[in-house]
C-alpha positions as CSV (number, residue, x, y, z in Angstrom):
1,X,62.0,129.4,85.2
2,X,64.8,129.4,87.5
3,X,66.8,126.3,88.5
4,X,68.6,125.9,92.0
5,X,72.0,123.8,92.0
6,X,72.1,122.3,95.4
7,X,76.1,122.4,96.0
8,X,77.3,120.2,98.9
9,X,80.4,120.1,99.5
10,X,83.6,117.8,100.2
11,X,86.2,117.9,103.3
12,X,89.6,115.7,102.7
13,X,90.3,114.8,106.1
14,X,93.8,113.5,107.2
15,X,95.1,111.6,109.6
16,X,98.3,113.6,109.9
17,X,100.9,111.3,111.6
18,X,99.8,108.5,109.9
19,X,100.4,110.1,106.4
20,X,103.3,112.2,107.6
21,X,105.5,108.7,109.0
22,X,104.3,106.7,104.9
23,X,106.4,109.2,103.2
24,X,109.3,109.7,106.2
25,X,110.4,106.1,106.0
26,X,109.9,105.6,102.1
27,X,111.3,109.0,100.8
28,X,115.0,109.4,100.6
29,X,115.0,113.2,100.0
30,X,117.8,115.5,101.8
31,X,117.7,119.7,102.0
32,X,120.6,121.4,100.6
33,X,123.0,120.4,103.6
34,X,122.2,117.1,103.2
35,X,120.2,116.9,106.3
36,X,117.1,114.3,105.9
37,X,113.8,115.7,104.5
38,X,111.7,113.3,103.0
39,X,109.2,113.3,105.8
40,X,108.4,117.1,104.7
41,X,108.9,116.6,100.9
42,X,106.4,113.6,100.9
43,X,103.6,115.2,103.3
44,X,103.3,118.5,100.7
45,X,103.2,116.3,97.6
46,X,101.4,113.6,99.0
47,X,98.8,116.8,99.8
48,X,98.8,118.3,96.8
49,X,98.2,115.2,95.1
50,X,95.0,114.8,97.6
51,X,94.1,118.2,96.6
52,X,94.3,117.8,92.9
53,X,92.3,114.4,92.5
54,X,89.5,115.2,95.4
55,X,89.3,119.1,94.6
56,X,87.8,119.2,98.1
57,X,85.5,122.5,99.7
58,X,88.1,122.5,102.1
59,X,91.0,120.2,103.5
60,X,92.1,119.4,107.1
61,X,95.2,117.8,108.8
62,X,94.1,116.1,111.9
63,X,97.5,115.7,114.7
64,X,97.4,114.1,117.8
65,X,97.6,116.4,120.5
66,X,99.4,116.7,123.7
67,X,98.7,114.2,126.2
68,X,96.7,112.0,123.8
69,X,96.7,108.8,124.7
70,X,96.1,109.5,128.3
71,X,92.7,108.7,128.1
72,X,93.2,105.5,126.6
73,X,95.8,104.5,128.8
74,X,93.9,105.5,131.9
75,X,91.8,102.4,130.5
76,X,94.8,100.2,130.3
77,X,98.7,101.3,131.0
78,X,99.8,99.7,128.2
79,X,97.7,101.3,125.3
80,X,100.4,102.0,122.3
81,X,103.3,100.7,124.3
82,X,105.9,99.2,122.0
83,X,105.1,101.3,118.9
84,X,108.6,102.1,116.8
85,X,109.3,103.7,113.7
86,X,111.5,101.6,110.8
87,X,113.2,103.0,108.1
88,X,112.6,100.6,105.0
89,X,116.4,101.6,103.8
90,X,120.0,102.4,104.7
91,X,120.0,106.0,106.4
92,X,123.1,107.4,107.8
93,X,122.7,109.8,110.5
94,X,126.4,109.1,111.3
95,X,124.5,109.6,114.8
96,X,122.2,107.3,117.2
97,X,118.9,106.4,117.1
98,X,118.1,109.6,119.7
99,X,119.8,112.0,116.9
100,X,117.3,110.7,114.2
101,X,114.2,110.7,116.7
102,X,115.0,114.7,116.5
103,X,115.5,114.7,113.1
104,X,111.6,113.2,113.0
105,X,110.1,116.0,115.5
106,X,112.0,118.4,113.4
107,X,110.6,117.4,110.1
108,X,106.9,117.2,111.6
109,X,107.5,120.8,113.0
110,X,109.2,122.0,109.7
111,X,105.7,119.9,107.7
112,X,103.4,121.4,110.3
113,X,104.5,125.0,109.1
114,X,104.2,124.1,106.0
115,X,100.9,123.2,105.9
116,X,99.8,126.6,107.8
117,X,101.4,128.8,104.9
118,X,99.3,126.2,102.0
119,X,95.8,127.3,104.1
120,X,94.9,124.2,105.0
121,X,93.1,123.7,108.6
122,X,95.0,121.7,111.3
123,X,93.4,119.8,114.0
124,X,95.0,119.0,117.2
125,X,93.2,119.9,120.6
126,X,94.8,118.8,123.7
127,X,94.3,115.4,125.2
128,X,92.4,114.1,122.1
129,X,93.8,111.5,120.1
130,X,93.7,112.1,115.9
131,X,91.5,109.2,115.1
132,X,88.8,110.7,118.0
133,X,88.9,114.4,116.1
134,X,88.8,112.5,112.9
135,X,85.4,110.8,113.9
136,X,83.9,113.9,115.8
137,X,84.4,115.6,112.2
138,X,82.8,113.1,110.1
139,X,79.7,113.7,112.5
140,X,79.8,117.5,112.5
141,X,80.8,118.6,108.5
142,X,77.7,118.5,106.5
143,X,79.3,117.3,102.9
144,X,80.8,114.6,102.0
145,X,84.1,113.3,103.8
146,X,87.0,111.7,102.8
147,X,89.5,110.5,105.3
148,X,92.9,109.9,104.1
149,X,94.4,107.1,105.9
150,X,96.0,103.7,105.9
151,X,95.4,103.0,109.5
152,X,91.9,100.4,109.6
153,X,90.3,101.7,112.9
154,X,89.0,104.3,110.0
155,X,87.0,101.3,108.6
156,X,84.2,102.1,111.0
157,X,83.5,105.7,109.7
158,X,82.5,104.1,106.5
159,X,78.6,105.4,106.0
160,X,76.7,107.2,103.3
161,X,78.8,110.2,103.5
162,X,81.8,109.0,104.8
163,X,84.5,107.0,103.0
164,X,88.3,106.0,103.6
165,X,90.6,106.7,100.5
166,X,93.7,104.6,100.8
167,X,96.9,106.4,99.4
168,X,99.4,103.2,99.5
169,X,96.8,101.3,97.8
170,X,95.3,104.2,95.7
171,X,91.6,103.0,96.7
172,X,88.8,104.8,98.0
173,X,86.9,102.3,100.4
174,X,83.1,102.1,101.0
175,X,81.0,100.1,102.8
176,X,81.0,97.1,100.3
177,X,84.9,97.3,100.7
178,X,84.5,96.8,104.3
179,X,82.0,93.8,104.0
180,X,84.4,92.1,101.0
181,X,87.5,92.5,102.8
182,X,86.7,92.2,106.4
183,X,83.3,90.3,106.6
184,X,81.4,92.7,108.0
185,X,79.3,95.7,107.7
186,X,81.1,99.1,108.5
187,X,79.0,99.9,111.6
188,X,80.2,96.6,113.4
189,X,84.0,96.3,112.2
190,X,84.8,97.6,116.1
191,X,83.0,94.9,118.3
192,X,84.8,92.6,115.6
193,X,88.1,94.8,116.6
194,X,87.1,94.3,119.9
195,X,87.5,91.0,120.2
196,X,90.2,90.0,117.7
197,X,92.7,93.1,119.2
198,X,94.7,95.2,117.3
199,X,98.4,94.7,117.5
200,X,99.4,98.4,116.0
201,X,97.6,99.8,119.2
202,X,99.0,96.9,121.6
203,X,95.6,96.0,122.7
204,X,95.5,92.1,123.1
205,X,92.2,90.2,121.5
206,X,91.0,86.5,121.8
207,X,94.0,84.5,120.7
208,X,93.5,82.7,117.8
209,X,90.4,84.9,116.6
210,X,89.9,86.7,113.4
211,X,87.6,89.0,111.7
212,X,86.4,86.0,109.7
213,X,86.0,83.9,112.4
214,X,84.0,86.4,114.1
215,X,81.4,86.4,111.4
216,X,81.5,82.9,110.9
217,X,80.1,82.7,114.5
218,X,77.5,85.6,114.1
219,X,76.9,85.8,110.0
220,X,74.6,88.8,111.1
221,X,78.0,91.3,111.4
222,X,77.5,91.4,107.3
223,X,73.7,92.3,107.4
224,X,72.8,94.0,110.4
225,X,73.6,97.3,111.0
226,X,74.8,98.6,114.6
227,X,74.1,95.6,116.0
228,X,76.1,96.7,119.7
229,X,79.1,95.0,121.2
230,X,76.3,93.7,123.5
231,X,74.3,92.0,121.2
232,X,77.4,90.1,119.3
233,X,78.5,89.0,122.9
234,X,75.4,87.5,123.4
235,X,74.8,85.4,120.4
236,X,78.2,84.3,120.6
237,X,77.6,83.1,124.4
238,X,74.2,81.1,122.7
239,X,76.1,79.7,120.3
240,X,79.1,78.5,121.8
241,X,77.4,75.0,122.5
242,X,75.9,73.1,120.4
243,X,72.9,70.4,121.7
244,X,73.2,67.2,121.4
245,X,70.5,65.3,119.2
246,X,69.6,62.7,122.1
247,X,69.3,63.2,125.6
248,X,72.3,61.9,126.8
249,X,74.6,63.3,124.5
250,X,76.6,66.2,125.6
251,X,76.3,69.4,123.7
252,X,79.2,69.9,121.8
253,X,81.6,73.1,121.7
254,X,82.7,75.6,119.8
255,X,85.9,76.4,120.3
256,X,86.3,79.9,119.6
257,X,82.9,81.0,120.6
258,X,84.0,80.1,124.5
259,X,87.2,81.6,124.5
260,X,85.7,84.6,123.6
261,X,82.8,84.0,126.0
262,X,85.6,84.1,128.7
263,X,87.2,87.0,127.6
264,X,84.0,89.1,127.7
265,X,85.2,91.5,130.5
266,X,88.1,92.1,128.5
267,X,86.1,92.6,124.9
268,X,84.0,95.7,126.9
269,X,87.2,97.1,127.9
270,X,89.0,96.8,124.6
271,X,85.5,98.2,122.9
272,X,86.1,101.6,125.1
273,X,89.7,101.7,123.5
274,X,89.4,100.7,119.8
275,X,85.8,102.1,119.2
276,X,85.6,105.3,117.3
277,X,81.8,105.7,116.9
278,X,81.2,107.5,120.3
279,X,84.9,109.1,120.3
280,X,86.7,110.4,123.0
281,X,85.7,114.2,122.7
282,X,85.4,116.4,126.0
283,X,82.4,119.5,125.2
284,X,86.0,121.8,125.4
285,X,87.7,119.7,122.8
286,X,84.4,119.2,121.0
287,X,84.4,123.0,120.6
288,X,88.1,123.3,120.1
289,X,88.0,121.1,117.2
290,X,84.2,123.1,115.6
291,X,86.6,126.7,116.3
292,X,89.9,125.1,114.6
293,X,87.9,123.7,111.7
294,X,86.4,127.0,111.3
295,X,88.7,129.5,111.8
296,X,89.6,131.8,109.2
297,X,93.1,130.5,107.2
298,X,95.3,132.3,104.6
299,X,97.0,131.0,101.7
300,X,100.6,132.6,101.5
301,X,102.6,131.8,98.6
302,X,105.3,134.2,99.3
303,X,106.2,132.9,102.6
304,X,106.2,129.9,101.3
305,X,108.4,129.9,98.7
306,X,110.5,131.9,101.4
307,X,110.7,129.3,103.8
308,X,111.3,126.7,100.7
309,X,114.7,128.8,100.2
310,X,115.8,128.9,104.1
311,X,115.0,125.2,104.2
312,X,116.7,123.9,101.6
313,X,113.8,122.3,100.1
314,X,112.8,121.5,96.3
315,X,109.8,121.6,95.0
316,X,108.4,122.0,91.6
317,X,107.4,125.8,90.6
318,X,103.8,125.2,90.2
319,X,103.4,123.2,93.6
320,X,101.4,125.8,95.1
321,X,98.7,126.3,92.4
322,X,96.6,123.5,93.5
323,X,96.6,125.3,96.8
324,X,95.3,128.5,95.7
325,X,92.6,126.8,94.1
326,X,91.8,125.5,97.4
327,X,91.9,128.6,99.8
328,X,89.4,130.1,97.1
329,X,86.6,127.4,97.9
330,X,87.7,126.9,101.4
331,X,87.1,131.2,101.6
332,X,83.6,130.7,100.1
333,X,83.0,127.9,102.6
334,X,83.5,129.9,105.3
335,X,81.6,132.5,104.6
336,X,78.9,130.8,104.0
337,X,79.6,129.1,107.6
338,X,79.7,132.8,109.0
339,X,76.2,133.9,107.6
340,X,74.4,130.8,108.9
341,X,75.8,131.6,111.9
342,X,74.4,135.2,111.8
């Protein structure tokens, strides 16, 4: 009697800037000349390390791409305004703040090459922001997915085959994470984004209104799924007075409930910009990001030892075996893509 192992199969997904600015502002590393490096040095061994402990089908590095927030900030101008990059320690670029701005762009060109040579598939179709390819791809691979990520707008992907590993705090989140630490199920963390705001993103919420007092309001956040931004509004608007027990006693308010009753216009609009369960995805970006997830990739030790050597960069002499590992399953992945195809 023959058995039949069904194999299904993993994707590390990761939201490239995101990991690429942890380990630029943390890791002190320079190249040979003494030039900074650390944004480089941390991205490849903060992948490796992904690599080794997930021993995914196949891995992807998801980048914003050109013109990204447009869409966004055709909803409101001031979408991401603000956002700045802080070094956590002394850094001497005898130079000015433009000179170390470079000095970023170079090291995410420099990782970006990197990360071709190691066989691992990048992600960045024009006018699409990361998060929005991240969440088309949870929808579209069949396997289980990990998104790597510290930013919480990932929250919402949470689902039966979808969960968040945090590297700074070394957890993989699921949906009883998301309930514990922000009140509410998974499926409804963005109408409680929605109206609370999210400062990284410069999008302004109800002042005075968090996640907890959101579901304090409407307890049904923890135990209904997909209840719709619609819905929440709604029972919020019932519930923002309180009757009076006799007749001529005037129903008493709740506070926060009609602030956020009078925001509502502005709680649809910020739902369009924080909400990553329909994402932004034209049908040419959709297809972009399906080609660029599946296109053919090759692992190149060689060159990549070579272009350690011309960058001045050190790493250990088995840093690449992990990767091998990987182009061998992502290669039988793909194949098995092409024949379904066929």
């Amino acid at each position: 009697m023959a058995f039949t192992i069904a194999y299904r199969p993993t994707f590390v997904i990761v939201d490239a800037y995101n990991f690429f600015i942890r380990h630029y502002v943390v890791n002190p590393s320079m190249d040979v000349n003494g030039d900074p490096i650390g944004g480089v040095v941390g991205t490849l061994q903060g992948l490796r390390k992904l690599v080794d402990r997930f021993k995914p089908t196949s891995a992807f590095v998801v980048w914003d791409g050109e013109g990204s927030a447009e869409r966004r900030r055709s909803i409101r101008g001031e979408y991401k305004e603000g956002r700045k990059v802080r070094l956590n320690r002394e850094y001497d670029f005898n130079t000015t703040a433009g000179i170390e701005l470079r000095n970023m762009d170079e090291q995410v060109a420099c990782a970006r090459e990197f990360i071709g040579l190691l066989g691992v598939g990048q992600i960045n179709p024009a006018g699409v922001e990361a998060d929005d390819s991240i969440a088309y791809l949870c929808s579209v691979l069949d396997g289980r997915k990990i998104v790597v990520s510290t930013d919480n707008d990932m929250l919402q992907l949470i689902g039966p085959d979808v969960d968040v590993y945090n590297p700074v705090k070394d957890r993989v989140l699921k949906a009883e994470d998301v309930l514990k630490e922000q009140g509410c199920l998974p499926s409804n963390f963005a109408c409680v984004k929605a109206i609370c705001g999210d400062r990284g993103d410069n999008v302004s919420g109800v002042a005075g209104v968090g996640p907890k007092g959101v579901v304090k309001i409407v307890p049904e956040l923890a135990t209904e799924e997909d209840m719709g931004l619609g819905r929440v509004l709604d029972l919020i608007e019932e519930r923002a007075y309180t009757p009076g027990k006799k007749e001529n006693v005037k129903a008493k308010a709740n506070t926060k409930a009609v602030d956020i009753t009078n925001m509502r216009g502005h709680i649809e609009e910020n739902m369009r910009l924080v909400s990553l369960r329909d994402p932004l995805v034209s049908p040419d970006a959709a297809r972009s990001i399906r080609s660029l997830a599946t296109d053919k990739r090759e692992f190149r030790p060689v060159s990549i030892r070579a272009k350690m050597l011309t960058d001045g960069i050190q790493l250990s002499d088995d840093f690449d075996r992990q990767f091998m590992m990987l182009a061998s399953r992502t290669s039988l992945w793909l194949n098995g893509q092409r024949k379904n195809e066929e």
